[in-house]
Each structure stands twice: as structure tokens, then as C-alpha cells.
C-alpha positions in Angstrom: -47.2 -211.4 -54.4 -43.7 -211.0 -53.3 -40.9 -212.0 -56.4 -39.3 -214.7 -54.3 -43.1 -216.3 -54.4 -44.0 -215.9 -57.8 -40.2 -217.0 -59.2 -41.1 -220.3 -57.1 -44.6 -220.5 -58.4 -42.5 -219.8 -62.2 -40.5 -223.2 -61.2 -43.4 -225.1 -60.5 -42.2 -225.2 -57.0 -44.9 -225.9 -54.3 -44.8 -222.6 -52.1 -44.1 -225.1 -48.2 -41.3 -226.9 -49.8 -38.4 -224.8 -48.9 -35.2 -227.3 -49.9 -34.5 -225.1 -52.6 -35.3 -221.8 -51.2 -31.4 -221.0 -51.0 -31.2 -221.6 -54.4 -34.3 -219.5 -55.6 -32.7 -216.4 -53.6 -29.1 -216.6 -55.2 -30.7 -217.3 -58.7 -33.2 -213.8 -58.2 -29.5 -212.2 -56.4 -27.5 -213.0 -59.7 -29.9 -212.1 -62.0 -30.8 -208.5 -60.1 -27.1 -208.1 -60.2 -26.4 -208.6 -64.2 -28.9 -206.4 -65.1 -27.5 -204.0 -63.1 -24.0 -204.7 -64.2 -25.3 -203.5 -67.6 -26.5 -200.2 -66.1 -30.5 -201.0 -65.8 -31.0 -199.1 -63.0 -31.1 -200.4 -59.7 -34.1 -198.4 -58.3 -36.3 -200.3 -61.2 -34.2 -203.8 -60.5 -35.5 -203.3 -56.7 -38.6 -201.5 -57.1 -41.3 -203.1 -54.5 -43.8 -202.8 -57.6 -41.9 -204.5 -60.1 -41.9 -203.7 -63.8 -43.2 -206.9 -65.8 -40.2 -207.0 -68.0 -37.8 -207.0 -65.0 -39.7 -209.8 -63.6 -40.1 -211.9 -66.5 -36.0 -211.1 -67.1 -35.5 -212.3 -63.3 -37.7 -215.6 -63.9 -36.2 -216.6 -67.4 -32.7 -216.1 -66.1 -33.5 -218.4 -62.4 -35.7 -221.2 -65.2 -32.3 -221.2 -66.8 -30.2 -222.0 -64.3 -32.1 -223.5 -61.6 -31.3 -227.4 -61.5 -28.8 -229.5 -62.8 -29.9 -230.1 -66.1 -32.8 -228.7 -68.6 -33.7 -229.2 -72.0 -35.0 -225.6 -72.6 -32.2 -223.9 -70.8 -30.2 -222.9 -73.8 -33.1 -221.5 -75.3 -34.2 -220.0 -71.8 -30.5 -218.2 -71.8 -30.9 -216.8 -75.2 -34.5 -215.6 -74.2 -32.9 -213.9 -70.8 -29.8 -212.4 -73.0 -32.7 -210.9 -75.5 -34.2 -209.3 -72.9 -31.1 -208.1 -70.8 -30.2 -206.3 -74.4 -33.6 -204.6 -74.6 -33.3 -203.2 -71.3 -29.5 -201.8 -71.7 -30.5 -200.0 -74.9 -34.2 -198.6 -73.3 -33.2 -195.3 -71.9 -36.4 -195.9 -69.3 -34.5 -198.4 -67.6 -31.2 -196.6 -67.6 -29.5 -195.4 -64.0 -29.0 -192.3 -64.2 -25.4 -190.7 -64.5 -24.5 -187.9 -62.9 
């Protein structure tokens, strides 16, 4: 299952209703990118398999933000920001420097 799929399936969003498809994409775009702002590297953040703790990071960080308003999402932010710190520190999900 492609990630855009399973982050809507994560929302509890019926796979033919596309109003918030837009949405969906920026949230997965924005959380691909801060991982990789912190160095995770981006052949992992893109990988076509992708790790499980990558994909539970994207879908914690898009079930925080996605909406207006949730009761869980300062709790789903601290649970995104736990994982984005594991993954900075894990030299397996370092990029590379030359």
C-alpha cells in the first residue's frame, strides 16, 4: 500500500473521498522534509519500502496537524518530536556525509 493510502486510512479517511487529498500530501511533504532537515537521510525518508518507524513518524506528525482542532494533538506532537529525536541520534538513519 502506497503511504499516501495508508496515512488516509491512519485519518480514518474513506479512500474515494478526495476533499482533503491536498491536505494529506502537504502534511506527508512537511513531515518527509523535517526529518530530513535533521539529517535522517533522504534515501530512507523516500524509500519505496518504507521503514516502519519512518512511517509511523510521517502518520503521527500528519494525525497532528491534520484539521483544525484535536484533542490528542499536543500529545500526538510530543509523540512525533520523540520519534524525530530517535531517528537524529540512530546512526542507521543518518545521510551520509561526505
Amino acid at each position: 500500500m502506497a503511504l499516501f493510502d495508508e496515512v488516509k486510512k491512519y485519518l480514518r479517511i474513506d479512500a474515494s473521498d478526495t476533499g482533503f487529498d491536498g491536505e494529506i500530501q502537504d502534511l506527508i511533504d512537511a513531515a518527509q522534509m523535517d526529518l530530513i532537515e535533521v539529517g535522517v537521510d533522504t534515501l530512507i525518508v523516500h524509500a519505496v519500502s518504507i521503514d516502519p518507524l519512518i512511517k509511523r513518524a510521517i502518520v503521527t506528525y500528519a494525525k497532528a496537524n491534520f484539521g483544525y482542532e484535536s484533542d490528542s494533538a499536543d500529545q500526538l506532537n510530543e509523540s512525533y518530536l520523540k520519534i524525530k529525536i530517535f531517528l537524529m541520534n540512530n546512526p542507521d538513519y543518518m545521510a551520509v556525509v561526505p
